[in-house]
N, C-alpha and C positions, 0 to 999 in steps of 0.2 A: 504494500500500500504506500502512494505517496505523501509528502509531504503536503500535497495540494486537496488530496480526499480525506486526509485525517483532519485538516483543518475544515474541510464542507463537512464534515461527519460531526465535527464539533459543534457547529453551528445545530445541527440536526438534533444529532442525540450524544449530547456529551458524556451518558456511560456508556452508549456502544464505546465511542470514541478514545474512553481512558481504557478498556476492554482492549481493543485492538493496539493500541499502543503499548499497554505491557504485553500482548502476543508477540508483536512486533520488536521489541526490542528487551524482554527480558531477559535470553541469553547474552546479548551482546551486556548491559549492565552486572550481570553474574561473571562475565572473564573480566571487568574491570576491577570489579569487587574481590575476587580472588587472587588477582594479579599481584593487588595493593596488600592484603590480609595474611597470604600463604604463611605468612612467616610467623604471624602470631596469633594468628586468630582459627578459631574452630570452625566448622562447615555451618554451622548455626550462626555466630560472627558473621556468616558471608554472606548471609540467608538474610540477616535483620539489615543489615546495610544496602542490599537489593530494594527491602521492602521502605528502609527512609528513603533511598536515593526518590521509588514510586510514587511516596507521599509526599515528597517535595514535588517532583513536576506536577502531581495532580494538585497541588496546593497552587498551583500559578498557569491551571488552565485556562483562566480568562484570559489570558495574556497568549496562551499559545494559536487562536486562531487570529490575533495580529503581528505572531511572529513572522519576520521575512527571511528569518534565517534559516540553517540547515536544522528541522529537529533533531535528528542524530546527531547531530554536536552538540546541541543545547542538553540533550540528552546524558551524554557522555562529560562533560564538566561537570554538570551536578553527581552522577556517579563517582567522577575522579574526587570532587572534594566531600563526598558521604565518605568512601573509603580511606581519606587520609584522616580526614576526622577519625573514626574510628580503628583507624592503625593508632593513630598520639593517644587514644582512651584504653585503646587495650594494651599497649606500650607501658605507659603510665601504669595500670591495674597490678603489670606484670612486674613496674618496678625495674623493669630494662629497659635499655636502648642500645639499639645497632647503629653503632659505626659505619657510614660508606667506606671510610678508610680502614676500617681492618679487613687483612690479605682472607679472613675466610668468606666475606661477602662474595669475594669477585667467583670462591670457589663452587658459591651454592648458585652461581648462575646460570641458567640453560641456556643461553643464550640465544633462547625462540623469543620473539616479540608476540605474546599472544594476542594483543589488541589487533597488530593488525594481520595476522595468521586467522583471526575472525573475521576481520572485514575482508580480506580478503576470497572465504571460506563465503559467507551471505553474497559476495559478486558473483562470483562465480555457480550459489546456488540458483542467485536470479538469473544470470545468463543463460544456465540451463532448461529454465522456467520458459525465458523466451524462445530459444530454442524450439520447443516441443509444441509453442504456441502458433509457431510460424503453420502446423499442419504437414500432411505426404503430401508429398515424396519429400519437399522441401525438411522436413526436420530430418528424414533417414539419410540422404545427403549430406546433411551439415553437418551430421554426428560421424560418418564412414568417413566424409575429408578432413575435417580439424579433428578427430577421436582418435582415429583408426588408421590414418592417414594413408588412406588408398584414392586411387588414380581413380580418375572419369571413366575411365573404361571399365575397370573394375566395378566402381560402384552401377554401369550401367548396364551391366552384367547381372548383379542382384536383384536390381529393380526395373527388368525390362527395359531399358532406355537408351538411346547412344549415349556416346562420350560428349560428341555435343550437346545434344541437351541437358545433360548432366550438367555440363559446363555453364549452360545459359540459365538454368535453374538457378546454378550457383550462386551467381553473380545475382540473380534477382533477390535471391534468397539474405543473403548478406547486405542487401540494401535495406531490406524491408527489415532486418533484425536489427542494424542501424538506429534506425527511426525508432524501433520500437524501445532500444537501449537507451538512448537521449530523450525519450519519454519519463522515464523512469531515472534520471538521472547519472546514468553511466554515459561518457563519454571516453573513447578510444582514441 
């Protein structure tokens, strides 16, 4: 869902609306929250800081259908400072504090960026959304060449078709998934 229908949705029925937005973005707040927490907080820690980060933006819903910004980022800040907040509380609780400067920090790091191994992970799941949306032969095409990376001949093979057509499908197909990506806010 966009940014553009969650705000007419708000205007509509602002609990479908807070409904669809935690569907919408309660994973992505759960790896910010965990990301921030791992270190000292319990899976319940990570659970109550999802549901403040929830209660804060539904506390300033009047406000989100005159937002012109990205909700996913408006999103994603108040998450980032729900979970520092309550990294310094449970810090604190715990009567420690981590050093960035000591040598075992750098040792407990994975060096995955989860934030954006997620957003990149939700691109990719909508790409594949619009993919499938496009319809045949067009989506079994575009999954055999960018997937499976076989030739026009080949896929025209599987699916009855020449290599030309295949080809010209292609090319249509890829325009209209275009369009549909920069709909939705992905641009390549």
């Amino acid at each position: 869902m966009t940014d553009q229908e969650l705000k007419k949705q708000m205007k509509d029925s602002p609990d479908e609306c807070m409904r669809a937005i935690f569907d919408e973005y309660c994973n992505y707040v759960y790896v910010i929250a965990a990301a921030r927490l791992k270190s000292c907080g319990r899976t319940e820690d990570i659970e109550e800081c999802v549901s403040d980060t929830f209660a804060e933006v539904f506390k300033k819903t009047d406000s989100l259908g005159e937002r012109q910004g990205d909700l996913k980022g408006f999103i994603g800040v108040i998450a980032k400072r729900k979970a520092i907040d309550m990294f310094r509380r449970l810090s604190r609780k715990a009567d420690t504090t981590v050093s960035t400067d000591d040598e075992g920090v750098l040792e407990l790091s994975s060096g995955e960026n989860i934030i954006e191994s997620t957003e990149v992970s939700e691109r990719n799941q909508i790409l594949l959304n619009k993919i499938k949306d496009l319809g045949e032969p067009d989506t079994t095409i575009i999954i055999k060449q960018y997937y499976y990376n076989m030739t026009a001949a080949e896929i025209g093979k599987v699916i009855s078709m020449t290599a030309a057509a295949v080809r010209k499908r292609s090319i249509r197909a890829r325009e209209k998934l275009k369009k549909m990506l920069c709909e939705v806010g992905i641009n390549y």
